[in-house]
Structure formats: structure tokens, C-alpha cells
C-alpha positions in Angstrom: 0.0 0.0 0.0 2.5 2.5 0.9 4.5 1.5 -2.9 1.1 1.9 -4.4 0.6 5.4 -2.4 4.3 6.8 -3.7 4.4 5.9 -7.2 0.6 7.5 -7.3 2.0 10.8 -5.7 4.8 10.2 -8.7 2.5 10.0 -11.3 0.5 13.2 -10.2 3.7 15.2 -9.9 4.6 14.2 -13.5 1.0 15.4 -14.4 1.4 18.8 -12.5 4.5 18.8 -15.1 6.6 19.5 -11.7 9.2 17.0 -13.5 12.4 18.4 -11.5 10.6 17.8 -8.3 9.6 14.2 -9.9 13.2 13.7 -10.2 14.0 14.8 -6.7 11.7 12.9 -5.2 13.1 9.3 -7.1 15.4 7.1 -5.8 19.3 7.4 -5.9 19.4 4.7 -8.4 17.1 6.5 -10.8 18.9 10.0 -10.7 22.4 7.9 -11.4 20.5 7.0 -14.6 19.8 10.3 -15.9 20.6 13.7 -15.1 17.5 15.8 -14.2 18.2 18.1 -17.0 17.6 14.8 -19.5 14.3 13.8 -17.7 12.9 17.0 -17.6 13.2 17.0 -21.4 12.1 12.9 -21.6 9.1 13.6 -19.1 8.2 17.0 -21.1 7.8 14.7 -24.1 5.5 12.0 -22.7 3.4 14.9 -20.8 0.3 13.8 -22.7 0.9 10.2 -21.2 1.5 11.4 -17.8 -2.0 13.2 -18.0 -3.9 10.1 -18.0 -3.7 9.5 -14.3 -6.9 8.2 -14.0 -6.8 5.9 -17.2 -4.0 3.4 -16.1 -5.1 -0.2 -14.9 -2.7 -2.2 -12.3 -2.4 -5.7 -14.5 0.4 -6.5 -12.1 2.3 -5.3 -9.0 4.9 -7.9 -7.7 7.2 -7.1 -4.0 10.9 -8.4 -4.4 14.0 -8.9 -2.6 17.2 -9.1 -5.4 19.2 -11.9 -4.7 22.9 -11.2 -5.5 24.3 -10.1 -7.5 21.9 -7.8 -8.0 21.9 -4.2 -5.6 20.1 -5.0 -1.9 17.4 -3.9 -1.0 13.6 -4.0 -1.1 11.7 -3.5 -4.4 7.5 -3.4 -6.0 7.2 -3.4 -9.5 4.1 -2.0 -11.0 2.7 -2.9 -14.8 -0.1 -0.4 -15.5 -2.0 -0.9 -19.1 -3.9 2.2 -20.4 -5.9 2.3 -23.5 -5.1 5.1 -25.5 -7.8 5.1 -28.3 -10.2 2.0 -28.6 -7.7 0.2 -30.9 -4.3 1.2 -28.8 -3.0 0.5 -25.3 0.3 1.5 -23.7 2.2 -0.8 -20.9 4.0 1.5 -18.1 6.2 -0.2 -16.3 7.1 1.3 -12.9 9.9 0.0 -10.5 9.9 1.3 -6.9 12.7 1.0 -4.5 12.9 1.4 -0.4 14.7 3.3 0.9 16.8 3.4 3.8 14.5 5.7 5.8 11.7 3.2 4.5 10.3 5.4 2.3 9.3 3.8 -1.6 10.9 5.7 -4.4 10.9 5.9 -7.9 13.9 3.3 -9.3 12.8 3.0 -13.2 10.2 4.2 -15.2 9.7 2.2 -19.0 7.2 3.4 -21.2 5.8 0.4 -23.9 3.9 1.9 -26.5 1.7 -1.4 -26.6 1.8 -4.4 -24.4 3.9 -6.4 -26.3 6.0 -3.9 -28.1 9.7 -2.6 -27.8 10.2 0.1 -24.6 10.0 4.2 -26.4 11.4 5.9 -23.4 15.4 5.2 -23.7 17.5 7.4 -21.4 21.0 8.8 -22.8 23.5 6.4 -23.3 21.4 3.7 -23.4 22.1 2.9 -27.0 18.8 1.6 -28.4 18.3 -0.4 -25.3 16.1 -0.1 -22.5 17.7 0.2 -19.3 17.5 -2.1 -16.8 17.5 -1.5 -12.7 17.6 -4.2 -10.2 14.7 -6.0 -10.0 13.7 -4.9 -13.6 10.7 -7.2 -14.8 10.8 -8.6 -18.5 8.5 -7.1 -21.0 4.9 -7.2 -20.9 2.9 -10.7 -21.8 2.5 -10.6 -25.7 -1.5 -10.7 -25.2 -3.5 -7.7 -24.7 -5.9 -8.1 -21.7 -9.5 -8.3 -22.5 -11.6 -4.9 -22.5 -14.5 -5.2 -20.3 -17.8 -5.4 -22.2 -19.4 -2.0 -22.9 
């Protein structure tokens, strides 16, 4: 609940636009990732995406603790679909972190432009990969999930 309560207060900061303070308020592993300058601009982009707050659907949420070699540490991944137009959905995969205080933060952020697509949001120096954090999951399932009946 408290993961679930940070990466929402995430979410509404990047709808605010307040995308410095978004990077602020993320974990030491995500600001070693990307300079704020570089998200501001990356966030700025996908500001129509971060607008949808009430849109995106929890299809998964998983709590982990990295064996090695991976980083230690406590960490909840979150896969949110949101359907875009009737024919199009986007995957959002968010990866929070505690931290040492025991507060959750903001680890990773991938944006999948469908749910079984290739990740859009690359940060510099990735090279035409997506990055990966500790406790990174895999890509979405290749299936779309079912739209309710209207």
C-alpha cells in the first residue's frame, strides 16, 4: 500500500508537469540514470501520457528482494495498461525501490507503446536499449488483456 501510495504521488507530480521535483523525489538509483536536465526534457515529451492518471489499470504489482548479485534492497514493480484510443494501449512499467528511511521511491520508469512492443522511453546512453535496474521485470505478456464489455 505504501509502494502503491508513492508511485501515485509520482504519477500526479509528472501530471502537475513539476518534472524536477519528480526527479528529486526518485530514488538514488534513478537519478544515477539520468541527469534531471535529461528527464525533464524525456518527461516534457510524454506529458500527454503522464496526464492520463486516472486511465492506467494495475495488471500487475509484484514485492521483491534481489538476490545477488543484484543491488540490496527491497523492491515493487508495477505494470499499468492504459488504452489510449479503442484500438491502442500502452504498458508502463514502474519500479519502486525502499529506501533506507523506509520510504518507496521511484527506481525505473519504461514506457511500452503497446503491451507487447519494444520500450520508447530510452535514457541517454542507453544505445537503443532499455535500461535495466535491479529487480527490472521482463516485457509485458504478448496478449492484450480483454476490454471489459461496454
Amino acid at each position: 500500500a505504501q509502494a502503491d501510495t508513492a508511485v501515485q504521488a509520482w504519477f500526479t507530480m509528472l501530471a502537475e508537469r513539476a518534472y524536477g521535483a519528480s526527479w528529486q523525489g526518485a530514488s538514488p538509483l534513478f537519478q544515477k540514470r539520468i541527469r534531471q536536465e535529461d528527464w525533464v526534457v524525456l518527461a516534457d515529451a510524454l506529458r500527454e501520457q503522464f496526464a492520463r492518471l486516472g486511465q492506467r489499470q494495475v495488471v500487475e504489482s509484484r514485492y521483491q528482494q534481489p538476490q545477488p548479485p543484484q543491488a540490496e534492497g527491497e523492491y515493487v514493480t508495477f505494470r499499468y495498461l492504459t488504452q489510449v484510443t479503442p484500438e491502442r494501449q500502452v504498458s508502463e512499467t514502474v519500479l519502486l525501490a525502499r529506501d533506507r528511511e523506509g520510504a518507496w521511491r521511484v527506481a525505473d520508469y519504461v514506457l511500452w507503446p503497446n503491451p507487447y512492443g519494444d520500450p520508447v522511453l530510452y535514457y541517454p546512453g542507453s544505445v537503443g536499449r532499455p535500461v535495466t535496474l535491479p529487480g527490472a521485470v521482463a516485457p509485458p505478456p504478448p496478449t492484450n488483456i480483454a476490454r471489459p464489455p461496454r
